[in-house]
Backbone as numpy.savetxt, mean C-alpha at the origin, in Angstrom:
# Nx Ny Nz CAx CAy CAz Cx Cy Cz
5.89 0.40 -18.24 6.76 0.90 -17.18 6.37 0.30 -15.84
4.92 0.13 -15.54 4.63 -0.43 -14.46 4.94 -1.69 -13.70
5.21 -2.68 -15.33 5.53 -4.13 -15.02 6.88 -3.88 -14.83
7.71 -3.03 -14.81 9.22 -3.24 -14.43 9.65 -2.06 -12.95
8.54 -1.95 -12.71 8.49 -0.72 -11.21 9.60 -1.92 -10.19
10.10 -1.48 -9.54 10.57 -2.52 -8.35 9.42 -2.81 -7.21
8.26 -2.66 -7.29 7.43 -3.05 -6.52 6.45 -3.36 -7.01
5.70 -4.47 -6.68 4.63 -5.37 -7.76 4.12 -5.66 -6.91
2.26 -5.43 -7.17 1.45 -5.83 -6.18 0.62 -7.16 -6.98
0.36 -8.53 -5.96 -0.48 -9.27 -6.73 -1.73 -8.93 -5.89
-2.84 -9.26 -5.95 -4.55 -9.40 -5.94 -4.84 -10.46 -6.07
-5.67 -11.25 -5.70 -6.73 -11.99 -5.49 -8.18 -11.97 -4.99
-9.07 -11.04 -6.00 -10.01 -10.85 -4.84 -11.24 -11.98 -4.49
-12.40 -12.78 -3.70 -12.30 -13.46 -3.38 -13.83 -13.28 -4.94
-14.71 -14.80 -5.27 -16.08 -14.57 -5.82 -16.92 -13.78 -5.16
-16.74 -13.85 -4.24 -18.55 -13.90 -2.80 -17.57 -13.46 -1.75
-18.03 -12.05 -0.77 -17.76 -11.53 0.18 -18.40 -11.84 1.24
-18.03 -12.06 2.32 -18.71 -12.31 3.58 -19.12 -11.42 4.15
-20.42 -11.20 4.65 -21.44 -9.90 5.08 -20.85 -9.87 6.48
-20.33 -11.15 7.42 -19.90 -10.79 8.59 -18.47 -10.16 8.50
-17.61 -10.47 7.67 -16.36 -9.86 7.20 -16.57 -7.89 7.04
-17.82 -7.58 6.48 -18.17 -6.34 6.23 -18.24 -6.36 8.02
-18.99 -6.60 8.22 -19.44 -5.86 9.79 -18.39 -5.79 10.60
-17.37 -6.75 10.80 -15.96 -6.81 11.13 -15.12 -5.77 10.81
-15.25 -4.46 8.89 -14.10 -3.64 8.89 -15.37 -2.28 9.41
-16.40 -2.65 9.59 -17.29 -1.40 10.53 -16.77 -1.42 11.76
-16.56 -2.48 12.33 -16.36 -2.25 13.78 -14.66 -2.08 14.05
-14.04 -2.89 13.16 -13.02 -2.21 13.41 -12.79 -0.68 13.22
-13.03 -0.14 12.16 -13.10 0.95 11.68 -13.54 2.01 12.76
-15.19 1.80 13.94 -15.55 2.19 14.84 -14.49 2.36 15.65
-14.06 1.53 15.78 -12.73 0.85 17.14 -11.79 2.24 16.91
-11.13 1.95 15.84 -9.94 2.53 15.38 -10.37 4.34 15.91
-11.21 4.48 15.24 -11.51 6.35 15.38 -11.88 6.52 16.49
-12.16 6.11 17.87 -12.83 6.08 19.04 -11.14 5.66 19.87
-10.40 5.55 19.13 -9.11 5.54 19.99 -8.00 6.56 19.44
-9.00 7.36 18.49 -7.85 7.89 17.35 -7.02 7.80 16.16
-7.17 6.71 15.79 -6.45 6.06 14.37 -7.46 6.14 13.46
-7.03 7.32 12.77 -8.02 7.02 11.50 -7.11 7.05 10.41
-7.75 6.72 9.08 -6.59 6.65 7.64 -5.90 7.89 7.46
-6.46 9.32 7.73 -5.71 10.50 7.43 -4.92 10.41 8.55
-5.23 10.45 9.86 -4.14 10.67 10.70 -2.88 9.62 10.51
-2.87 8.41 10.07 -1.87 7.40 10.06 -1.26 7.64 8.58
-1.54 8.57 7.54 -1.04 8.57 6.07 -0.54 9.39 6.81
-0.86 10.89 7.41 -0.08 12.10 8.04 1.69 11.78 9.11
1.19 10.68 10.08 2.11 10.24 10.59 3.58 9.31 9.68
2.83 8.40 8.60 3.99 7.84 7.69 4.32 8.95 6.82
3.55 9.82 6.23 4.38 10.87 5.80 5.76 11.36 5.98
5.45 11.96 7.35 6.36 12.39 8.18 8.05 11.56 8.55
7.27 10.14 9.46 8.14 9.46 9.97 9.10 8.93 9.07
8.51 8.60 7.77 9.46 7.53 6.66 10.88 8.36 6.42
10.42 9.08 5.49 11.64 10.48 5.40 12.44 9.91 6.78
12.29 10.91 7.52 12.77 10.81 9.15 13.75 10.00 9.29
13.02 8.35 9.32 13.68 6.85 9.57 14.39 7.07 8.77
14.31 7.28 7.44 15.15 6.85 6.39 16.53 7.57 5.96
16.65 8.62 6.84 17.88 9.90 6.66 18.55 9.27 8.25
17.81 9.21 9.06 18.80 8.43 10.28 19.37 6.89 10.66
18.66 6.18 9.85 19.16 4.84 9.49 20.37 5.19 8.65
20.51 5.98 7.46 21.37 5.90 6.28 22.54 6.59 7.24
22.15 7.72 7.63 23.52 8.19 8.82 23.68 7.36 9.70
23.55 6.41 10.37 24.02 5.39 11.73 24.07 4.32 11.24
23.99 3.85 9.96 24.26 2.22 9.65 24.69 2.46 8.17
24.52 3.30 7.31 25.19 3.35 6.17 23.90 3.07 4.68
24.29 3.48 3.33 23.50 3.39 2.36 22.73 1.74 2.36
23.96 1.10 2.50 24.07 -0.38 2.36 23.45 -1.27 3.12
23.82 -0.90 4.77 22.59 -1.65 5.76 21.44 -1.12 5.20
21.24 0.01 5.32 19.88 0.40 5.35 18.87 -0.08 4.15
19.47 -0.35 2.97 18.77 -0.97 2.19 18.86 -2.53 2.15
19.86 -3.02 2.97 19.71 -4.78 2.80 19.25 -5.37 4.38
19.02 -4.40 5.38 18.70 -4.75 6.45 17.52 -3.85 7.06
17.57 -2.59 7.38 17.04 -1.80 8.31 15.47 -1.61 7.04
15.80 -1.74 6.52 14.62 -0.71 4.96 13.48 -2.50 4.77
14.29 -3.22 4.76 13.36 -4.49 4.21 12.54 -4.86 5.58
13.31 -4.97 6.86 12.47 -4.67 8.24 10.93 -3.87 8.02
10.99 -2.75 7.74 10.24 -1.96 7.46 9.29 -2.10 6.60
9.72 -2.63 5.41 8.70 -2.68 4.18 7.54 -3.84 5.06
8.54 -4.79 5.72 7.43 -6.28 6.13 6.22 -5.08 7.11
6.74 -4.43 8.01 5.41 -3.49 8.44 4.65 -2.94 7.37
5.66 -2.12 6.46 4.56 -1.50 5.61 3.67 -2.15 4.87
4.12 -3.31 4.46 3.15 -3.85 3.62 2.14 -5.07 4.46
2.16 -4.97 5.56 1.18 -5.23 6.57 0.02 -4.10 6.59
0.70 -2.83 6.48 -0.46 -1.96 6.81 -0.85 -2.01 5.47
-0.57 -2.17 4.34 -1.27 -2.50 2.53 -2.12 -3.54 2.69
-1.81 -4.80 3.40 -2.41 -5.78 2.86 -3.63 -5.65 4.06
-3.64 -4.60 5.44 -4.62 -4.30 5.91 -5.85 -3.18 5.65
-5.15 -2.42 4.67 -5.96 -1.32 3.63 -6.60 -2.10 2.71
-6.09 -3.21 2.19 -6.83 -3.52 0.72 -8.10 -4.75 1.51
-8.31 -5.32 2.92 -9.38 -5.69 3.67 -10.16 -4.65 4.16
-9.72 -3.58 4.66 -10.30 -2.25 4.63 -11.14 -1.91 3.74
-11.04 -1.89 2.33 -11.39 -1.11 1.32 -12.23 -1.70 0.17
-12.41 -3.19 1.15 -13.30 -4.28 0.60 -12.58 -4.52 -0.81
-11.15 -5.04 -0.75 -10.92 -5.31 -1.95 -10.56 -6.94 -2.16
-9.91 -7.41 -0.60 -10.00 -9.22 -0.72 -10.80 -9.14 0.92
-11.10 -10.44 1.40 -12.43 -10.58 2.05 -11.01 -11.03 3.53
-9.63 -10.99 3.41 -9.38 -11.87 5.13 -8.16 -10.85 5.44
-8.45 -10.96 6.82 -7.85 -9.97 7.52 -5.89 -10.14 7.51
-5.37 -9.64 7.80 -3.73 -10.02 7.65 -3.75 -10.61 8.34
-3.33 -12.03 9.54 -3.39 -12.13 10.57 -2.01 -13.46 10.53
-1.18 -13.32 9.65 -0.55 -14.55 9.22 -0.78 -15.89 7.97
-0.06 -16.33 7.74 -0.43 -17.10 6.23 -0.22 -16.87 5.29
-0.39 -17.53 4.52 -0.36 -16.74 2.92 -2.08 -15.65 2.75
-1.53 -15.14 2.38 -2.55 -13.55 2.46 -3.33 -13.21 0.58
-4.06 -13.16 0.82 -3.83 -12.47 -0.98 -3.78 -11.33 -1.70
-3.08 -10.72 -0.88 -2.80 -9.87 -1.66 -1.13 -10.06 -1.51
-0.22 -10.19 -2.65 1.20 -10.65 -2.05 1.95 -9.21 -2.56
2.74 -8.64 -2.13 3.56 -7.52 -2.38 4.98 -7.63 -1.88
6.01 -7.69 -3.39 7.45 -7.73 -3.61 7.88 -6.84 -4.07
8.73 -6.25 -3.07 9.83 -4.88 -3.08 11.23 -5.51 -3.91
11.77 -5.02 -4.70 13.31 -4.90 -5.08 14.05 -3.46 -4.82
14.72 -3.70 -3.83 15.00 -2.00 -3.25 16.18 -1.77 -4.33
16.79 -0.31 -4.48 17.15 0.13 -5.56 17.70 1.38 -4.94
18.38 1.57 -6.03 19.00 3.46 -6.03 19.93 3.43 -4.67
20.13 4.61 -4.50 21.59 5.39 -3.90 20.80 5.96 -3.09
20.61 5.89 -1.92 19.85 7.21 -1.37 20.70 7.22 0.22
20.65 8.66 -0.17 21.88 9.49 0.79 20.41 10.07 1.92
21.29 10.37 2.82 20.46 11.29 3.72 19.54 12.66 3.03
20.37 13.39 2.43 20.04 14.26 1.61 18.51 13.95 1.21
18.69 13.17 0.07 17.72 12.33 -0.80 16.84 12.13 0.05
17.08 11.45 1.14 15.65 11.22 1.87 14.55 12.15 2.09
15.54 13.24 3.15 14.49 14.72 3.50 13.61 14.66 2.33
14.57 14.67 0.99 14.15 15.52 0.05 12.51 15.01 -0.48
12.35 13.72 0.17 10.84 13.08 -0.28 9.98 13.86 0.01
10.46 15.06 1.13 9.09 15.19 1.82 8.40 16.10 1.10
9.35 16.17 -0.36 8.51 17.45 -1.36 8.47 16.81 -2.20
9.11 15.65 -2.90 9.48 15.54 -4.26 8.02 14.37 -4.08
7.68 13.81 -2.97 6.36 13.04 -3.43 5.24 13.31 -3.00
5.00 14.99 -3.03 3.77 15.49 -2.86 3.26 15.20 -4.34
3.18 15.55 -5.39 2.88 15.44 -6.23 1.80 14.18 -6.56
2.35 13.24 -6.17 1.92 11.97 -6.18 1.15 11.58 -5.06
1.39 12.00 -4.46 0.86 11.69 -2.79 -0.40 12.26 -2.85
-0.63 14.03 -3.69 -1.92 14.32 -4.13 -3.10 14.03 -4.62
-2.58 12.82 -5.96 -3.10 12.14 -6.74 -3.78 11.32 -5.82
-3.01 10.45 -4.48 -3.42 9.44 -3.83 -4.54 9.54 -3.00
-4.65 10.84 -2.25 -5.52 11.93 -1.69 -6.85 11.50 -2.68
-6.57 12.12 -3.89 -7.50 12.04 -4.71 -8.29 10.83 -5.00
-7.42 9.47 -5.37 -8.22 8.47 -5.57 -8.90 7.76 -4.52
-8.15 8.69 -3.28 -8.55 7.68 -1.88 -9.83 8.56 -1.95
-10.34 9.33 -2.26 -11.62 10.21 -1.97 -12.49 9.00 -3.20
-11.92 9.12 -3.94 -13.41 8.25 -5.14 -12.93 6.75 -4.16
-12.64 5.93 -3.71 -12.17 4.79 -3.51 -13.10 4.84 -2.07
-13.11 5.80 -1.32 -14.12 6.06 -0.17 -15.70 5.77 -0.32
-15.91 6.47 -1.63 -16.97 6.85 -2.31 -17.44 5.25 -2.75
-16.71 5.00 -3.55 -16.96 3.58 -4.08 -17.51 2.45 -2.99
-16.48 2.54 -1.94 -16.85 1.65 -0.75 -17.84 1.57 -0.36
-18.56 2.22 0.07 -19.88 2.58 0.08 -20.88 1.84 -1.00
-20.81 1.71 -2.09 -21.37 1.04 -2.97 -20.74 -0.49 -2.97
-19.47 -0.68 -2.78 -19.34 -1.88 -2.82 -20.17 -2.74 -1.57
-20.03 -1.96 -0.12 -20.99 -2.18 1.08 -21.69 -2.67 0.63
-22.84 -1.80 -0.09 -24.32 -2.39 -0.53 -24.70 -3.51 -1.13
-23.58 -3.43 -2.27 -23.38 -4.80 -3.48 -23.30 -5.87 -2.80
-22.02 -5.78 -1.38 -22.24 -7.40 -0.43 -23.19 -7.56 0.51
-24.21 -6.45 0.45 -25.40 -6.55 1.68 -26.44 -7.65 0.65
-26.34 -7.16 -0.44 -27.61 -7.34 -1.18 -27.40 -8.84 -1.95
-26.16 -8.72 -2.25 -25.65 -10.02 -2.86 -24.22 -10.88 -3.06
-23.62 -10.12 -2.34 -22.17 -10.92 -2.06 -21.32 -10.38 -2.94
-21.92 -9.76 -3.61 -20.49 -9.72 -4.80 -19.95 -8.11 -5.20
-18.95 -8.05 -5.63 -18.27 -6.28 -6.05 -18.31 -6.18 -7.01
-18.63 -5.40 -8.06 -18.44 -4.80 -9.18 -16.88 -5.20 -9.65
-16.83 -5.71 -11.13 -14.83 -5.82 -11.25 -14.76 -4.89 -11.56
-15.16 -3.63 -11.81 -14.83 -2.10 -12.00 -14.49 -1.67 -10.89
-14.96 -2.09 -9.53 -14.89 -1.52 -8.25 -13.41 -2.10 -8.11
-13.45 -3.26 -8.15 -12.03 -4.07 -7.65 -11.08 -3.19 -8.42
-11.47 -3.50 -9.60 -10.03 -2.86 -10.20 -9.42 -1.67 -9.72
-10.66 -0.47 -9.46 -10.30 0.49 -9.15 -9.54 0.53 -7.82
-10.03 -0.41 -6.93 -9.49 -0.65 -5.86 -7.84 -1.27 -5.81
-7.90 -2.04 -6.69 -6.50 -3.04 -6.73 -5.31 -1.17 -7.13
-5.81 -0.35 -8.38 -5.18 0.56 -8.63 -5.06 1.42 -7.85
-5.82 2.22 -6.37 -5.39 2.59 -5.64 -4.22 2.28 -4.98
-4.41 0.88 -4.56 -3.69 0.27 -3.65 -2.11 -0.02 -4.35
-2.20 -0.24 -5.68 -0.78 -0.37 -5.98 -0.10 1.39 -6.01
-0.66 2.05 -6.67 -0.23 3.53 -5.98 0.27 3.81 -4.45
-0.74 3.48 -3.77 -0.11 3.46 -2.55 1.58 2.55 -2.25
1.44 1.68 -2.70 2.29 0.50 -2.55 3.34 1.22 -2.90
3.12 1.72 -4.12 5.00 2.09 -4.69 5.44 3.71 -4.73
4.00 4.83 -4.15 4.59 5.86 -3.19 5.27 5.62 -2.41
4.95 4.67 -0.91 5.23 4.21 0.10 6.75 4.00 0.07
7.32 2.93 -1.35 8.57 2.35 -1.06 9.40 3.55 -1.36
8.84 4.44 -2.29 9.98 5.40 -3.00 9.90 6.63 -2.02
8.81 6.65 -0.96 8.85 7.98 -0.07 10.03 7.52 1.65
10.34 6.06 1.24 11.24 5.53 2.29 12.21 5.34 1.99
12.40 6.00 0.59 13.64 5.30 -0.05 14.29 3.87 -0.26
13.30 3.19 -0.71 13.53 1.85 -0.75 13.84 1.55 -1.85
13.24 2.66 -2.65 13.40 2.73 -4.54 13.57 3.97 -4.85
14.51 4.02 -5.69 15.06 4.88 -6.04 13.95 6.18 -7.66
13.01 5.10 -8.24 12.38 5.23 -9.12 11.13 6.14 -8.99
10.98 7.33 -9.31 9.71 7.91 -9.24 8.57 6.81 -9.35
7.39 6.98 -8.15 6.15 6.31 -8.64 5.64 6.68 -9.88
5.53 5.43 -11.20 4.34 5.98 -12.25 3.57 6.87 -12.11
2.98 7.63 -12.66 1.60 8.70 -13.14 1.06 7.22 -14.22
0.78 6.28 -13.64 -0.12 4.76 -14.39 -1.10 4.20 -13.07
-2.09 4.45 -13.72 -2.93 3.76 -12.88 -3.37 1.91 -13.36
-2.82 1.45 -12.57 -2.89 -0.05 -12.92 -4.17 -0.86 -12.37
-4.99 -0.97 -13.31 -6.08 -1.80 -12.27 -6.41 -3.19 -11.96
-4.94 -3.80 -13.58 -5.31 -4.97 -14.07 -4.82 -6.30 -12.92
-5.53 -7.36 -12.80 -5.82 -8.58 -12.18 -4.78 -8.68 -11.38
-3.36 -8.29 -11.78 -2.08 -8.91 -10.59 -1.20 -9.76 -10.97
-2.05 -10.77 -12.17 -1.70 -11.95 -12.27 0.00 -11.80 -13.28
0.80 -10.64 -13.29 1.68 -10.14 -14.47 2.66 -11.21 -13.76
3.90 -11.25 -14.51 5.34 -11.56 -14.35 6.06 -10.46 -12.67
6.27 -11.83 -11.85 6.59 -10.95 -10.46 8.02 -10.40 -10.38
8.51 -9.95 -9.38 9.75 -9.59 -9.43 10.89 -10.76 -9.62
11.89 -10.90 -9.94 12.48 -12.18 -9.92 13.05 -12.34 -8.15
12.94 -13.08 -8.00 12.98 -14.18 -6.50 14.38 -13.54 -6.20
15.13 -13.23 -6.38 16.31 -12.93 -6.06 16.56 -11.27 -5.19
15.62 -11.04 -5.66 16.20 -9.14 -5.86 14.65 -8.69 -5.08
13.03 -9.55 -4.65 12.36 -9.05 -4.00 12.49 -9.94 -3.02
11.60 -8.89 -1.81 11.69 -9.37 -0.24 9.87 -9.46 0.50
């Protein structure tokens, strides 16, 4: 079911991590909470806002813009802030900053979604959103050990990665279906495997 989700995350994570790259998501990380942005407060705020955007776009531009114009706008942010979580979370070693990136993530937006439908995320993907809560707590936990692994010797556990790559695609395809970008409940599948699957076809992702 996973390989046919409308949202497919690839991975690349790197051999050998850079110890100054670590000290780089400390200080950002410092940065960020010393101005107020931390990961709960910014999951709390997209919570909120997506729903929101996504019931007033569909009323002022229609089902149709909003999924071939206003919604794909959006995903390019959202999956800026993914491909800046999975450098976060020590899962590939370079920051988003333009380029080809590696971690690549293709949306095929989908479904009917009415205003209605939208609100209605703000319950129908607690469920899932719980789960995410959850793995982001062991995925916290982990980090911490992965830290050490590149202090001591450059390298992550592929148990760590994986686990990491499977957070992050959870996140990925809550995200599209809590904006209504997809119409498809997120899996209850935790995917940890490499990335390397069959991508969306070129036509239908953005």
């Amino acid at each position: 079911m996973t390989n046919n989700y409308p949202v497919h995350v690839e991975v690349t994570s790197p051999p050998r991590f850079d110890r100054a790259q670590l000290a780089l998501r400390i200080v950002l990380a410092i940065v960020l909470a010393w101005l107020g942005i931390t990961a709960g407060w910014l999951v709390g705020v997209l919570y909120g806002v997506l729903p929101l955007f996504a019931a007033i776009a569909i009323s002022s531009i229609g089902r149709d813009r909003y999924l071939q114009e206003a919604g794909p706008r959006m995903w390019r942010v959202l999956a800026w802030l993914l491909q800046l979580s999975s450098f976060m979370i020590l899962l590939v070693d370079r920051f988003p900053a333009g380029g080809e990136h590696p971690v690549r993530i293709e949306i095929r937006c989908t479904g009917n979604p009415t205003v209605g439908s939208a609100l209605a995320r703000l319950v129908t993907s607690i469920p899932s959103g719980f789960v995410l809560c959850v793995l982001g707590f062991v995925s916290s936990v982990l980090w911490l050990i992965a830290a050490l692994l590149v202090l001591i010797g450059g390298t992550v556990s592929p148990s760590i990665l994986g686990f990491q790559r499977g957070v992050l695609r959870w996140a990925a395809r809550l995200v599209a279906y809590h904006a209504s970008l997809v119409e498809e409940y997120p899996p209850f599948s935790f995917d940890t495997g490499d990335g390397q699957g069959t991508p969306l076809a070129a036509a239908g992702a953005r």
